[in-house]
TIRO-2110 file (N, C-alpha, C; in Angstrom, 1 decimal):
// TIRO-2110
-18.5, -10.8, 8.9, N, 1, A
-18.9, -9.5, 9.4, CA, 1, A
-17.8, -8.5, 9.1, C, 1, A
-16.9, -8.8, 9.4, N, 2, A
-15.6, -8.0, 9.5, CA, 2, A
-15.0, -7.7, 7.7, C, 2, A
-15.5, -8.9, 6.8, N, 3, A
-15.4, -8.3, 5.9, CA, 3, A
-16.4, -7.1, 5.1, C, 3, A
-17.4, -7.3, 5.6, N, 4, A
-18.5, -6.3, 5.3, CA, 4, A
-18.2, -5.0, 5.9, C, 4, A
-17.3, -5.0, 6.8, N, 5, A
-16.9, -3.6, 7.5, CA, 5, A
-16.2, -3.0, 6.6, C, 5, A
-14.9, -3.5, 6.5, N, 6, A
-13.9, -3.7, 5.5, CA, 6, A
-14.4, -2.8, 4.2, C, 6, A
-14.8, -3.9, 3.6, N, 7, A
-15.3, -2.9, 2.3, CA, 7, A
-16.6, -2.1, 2.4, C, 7, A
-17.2, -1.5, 3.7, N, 8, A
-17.9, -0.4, 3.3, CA, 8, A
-16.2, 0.6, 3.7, C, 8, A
-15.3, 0.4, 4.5, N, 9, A
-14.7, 1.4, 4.5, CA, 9, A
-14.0, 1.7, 3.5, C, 9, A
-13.1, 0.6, 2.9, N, 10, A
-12.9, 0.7, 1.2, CA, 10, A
-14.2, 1.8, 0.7, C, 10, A
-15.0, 1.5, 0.5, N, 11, A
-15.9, 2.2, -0.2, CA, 11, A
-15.9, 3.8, 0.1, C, 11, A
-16.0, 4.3, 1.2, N, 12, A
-15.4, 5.4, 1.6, CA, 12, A
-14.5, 5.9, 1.8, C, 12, A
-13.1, 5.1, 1.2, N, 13, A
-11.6, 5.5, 1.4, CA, 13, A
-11.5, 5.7, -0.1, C, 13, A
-12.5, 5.3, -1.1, N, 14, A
-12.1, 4.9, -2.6, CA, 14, A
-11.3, 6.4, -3.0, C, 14, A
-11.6, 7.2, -2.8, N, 15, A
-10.6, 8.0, -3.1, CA, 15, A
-9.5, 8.8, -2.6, C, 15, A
-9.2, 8.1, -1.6, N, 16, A
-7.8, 8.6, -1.2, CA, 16, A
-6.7, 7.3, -0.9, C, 16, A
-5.5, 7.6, 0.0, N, 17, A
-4.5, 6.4, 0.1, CA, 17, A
-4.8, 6.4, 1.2, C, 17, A
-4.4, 5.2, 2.1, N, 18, A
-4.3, 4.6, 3.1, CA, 18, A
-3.8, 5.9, 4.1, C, 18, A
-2.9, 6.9, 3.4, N, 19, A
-2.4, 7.5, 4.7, CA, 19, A
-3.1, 8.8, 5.1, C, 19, A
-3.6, 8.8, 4.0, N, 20, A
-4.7, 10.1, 4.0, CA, 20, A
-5.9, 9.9, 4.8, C, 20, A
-6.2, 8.4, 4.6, N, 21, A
-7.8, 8.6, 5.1, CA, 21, A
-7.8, 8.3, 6.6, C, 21, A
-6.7, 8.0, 7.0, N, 22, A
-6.8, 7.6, 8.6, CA, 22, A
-6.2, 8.2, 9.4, C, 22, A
-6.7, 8.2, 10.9, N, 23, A
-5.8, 8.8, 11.6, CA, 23, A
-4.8, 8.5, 11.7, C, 23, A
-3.3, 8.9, 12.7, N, 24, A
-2.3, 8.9, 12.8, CA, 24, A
-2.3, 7.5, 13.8, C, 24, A
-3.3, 7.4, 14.6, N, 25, A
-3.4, 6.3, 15.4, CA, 25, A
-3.9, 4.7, 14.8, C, 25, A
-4.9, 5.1, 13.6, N, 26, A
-5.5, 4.2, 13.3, CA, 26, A
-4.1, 3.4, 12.3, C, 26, A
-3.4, 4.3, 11.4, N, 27, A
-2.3, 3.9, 10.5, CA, 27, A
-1.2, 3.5, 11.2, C, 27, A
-0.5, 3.5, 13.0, N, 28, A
-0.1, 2.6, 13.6, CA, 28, A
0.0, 1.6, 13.6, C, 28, A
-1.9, 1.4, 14.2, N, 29, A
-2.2, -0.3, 14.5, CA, 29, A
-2.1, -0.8, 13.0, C, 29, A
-2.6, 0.0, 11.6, N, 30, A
-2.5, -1.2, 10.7, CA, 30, A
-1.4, -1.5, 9.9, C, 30, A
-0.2, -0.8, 10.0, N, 31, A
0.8, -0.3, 9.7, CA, 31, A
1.8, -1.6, 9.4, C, 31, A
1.8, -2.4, 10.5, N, 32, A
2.9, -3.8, 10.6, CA, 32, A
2.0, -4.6, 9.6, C, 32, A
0.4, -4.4, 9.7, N, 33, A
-0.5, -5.5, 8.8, CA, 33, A
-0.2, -4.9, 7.2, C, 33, A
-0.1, -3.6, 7.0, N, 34, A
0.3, -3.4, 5.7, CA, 34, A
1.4, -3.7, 5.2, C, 34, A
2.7, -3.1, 6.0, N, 35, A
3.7, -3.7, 5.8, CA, 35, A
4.1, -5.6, 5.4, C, 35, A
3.3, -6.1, 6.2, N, 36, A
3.5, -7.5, 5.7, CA, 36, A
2.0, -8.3, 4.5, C, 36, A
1.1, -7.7, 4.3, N, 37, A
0.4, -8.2, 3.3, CA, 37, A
0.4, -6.9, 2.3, C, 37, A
0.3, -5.5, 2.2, N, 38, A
0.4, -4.8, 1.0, CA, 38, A
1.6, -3.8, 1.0, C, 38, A
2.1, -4.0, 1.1, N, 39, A
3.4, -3.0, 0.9, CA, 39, A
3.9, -3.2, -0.3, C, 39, A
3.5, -4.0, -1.2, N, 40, A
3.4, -4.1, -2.8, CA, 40, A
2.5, -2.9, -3.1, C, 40, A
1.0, -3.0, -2.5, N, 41, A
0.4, -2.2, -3.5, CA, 41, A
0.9, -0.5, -3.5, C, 41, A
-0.1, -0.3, -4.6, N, 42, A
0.2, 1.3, -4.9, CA, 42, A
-0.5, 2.3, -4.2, C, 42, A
-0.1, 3.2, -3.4, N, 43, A
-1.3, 4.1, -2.9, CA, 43, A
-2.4, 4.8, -3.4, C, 43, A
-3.4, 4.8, -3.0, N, 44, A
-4.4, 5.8, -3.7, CA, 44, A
-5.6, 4.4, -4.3, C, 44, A
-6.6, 5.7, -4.7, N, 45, A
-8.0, 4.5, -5.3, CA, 45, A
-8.1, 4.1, -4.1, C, 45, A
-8.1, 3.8, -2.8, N, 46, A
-8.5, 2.6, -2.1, CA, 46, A
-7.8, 1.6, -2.0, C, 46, A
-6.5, 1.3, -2.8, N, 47, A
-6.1, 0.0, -3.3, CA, 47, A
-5.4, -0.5, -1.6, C, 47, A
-5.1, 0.3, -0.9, N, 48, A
-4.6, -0.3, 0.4, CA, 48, A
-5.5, -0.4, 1.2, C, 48, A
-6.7, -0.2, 1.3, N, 49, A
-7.7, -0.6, 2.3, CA, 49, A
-7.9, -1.8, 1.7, C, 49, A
-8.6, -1.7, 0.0, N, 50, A
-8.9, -3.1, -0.3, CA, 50, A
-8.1, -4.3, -0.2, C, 50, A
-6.7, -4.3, -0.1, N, 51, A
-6.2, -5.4, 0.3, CA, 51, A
-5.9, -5.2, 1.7, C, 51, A
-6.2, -4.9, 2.6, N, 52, A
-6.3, -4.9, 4.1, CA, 52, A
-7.6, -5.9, 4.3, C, 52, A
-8.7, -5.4, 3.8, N, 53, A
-10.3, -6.0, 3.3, CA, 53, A
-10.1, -7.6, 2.6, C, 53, A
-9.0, -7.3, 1.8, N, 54, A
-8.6, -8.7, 1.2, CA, 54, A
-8.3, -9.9, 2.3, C, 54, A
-7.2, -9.1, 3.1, N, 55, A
-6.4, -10.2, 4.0, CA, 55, A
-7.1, -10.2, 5.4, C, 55, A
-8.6, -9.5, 6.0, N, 56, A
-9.3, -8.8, 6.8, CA, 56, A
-8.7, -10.3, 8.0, C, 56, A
-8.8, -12.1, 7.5, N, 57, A
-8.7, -13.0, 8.7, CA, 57, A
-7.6, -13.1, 9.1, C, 57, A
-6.5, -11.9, 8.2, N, 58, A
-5.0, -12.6, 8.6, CA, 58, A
-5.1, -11.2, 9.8, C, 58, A
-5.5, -10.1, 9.6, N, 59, A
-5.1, -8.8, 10.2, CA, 59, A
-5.4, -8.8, 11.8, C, 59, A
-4.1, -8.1, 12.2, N, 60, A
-4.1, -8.0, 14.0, CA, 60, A
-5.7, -7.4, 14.3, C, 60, A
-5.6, -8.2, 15.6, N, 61, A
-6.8, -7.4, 16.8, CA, 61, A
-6.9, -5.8, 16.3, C, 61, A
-6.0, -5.4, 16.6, N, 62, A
-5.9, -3.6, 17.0, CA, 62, A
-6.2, -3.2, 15.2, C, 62, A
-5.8, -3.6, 14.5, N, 63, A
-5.8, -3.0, 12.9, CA, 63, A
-7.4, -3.4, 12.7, C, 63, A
-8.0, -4.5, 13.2, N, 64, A
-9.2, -5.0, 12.7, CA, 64, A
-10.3, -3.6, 13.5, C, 64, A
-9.7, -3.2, 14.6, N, 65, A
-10.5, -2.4, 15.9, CA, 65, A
-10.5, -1.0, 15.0, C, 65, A
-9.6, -0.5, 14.7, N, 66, A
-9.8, 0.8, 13.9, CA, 66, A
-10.4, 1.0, 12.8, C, 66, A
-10.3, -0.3, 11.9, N, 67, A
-11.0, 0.1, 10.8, CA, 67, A
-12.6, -0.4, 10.9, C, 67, A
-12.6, -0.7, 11.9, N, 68, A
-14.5, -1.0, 12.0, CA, 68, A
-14.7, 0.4, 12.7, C, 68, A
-14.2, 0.7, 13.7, N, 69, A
-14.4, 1.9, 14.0, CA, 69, A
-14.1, 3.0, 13.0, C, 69, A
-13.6, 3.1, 12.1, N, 70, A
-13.2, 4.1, 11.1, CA, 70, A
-14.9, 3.9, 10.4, C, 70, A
-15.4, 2.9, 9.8, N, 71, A
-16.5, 2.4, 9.1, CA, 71, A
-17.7, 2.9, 9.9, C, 71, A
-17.8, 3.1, 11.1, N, 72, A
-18.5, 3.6, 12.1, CA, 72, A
-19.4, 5.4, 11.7, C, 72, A
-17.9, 5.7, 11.6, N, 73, A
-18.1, 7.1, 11.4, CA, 73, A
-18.8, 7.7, 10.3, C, 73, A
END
């Protein structure tokens, strides 16, 4: 389920970067999850939601809670 969240939000982030498309609160909680699974990738296209989407069973409580709620909206 949580991956189906995931990439509808990818799908709606596809054109911006991770820091653009979320709040200030939401880029907190996913912030330590990025830092330790994509802090390789490159911003923009999506490409940091989709590997957040990638690693969706490694990601904290609070990171998993914003971007379903981000997907919501």
């Amino acid at each position: 389920m949580l991956r189906i969240v995931l990439t509808a939000v990818l799908l709606t982030a596809a054109g911006g970067a991770f820091a653009q498309e979320l709040t200030a609160a939401q880029r907190d909680a996913c912030m330590g999850d990025y830092e330790k699974f994509c802090k390789s990738v490159t911003p923009g296209g999506g490409r940091i939601i989709a590997c957040l989407a990638k690693e969706s069973d490694k990601l904290t409580p609070a990171c998993k809670k914003v971007l379903a709620a981000a997907e919501k909206k």
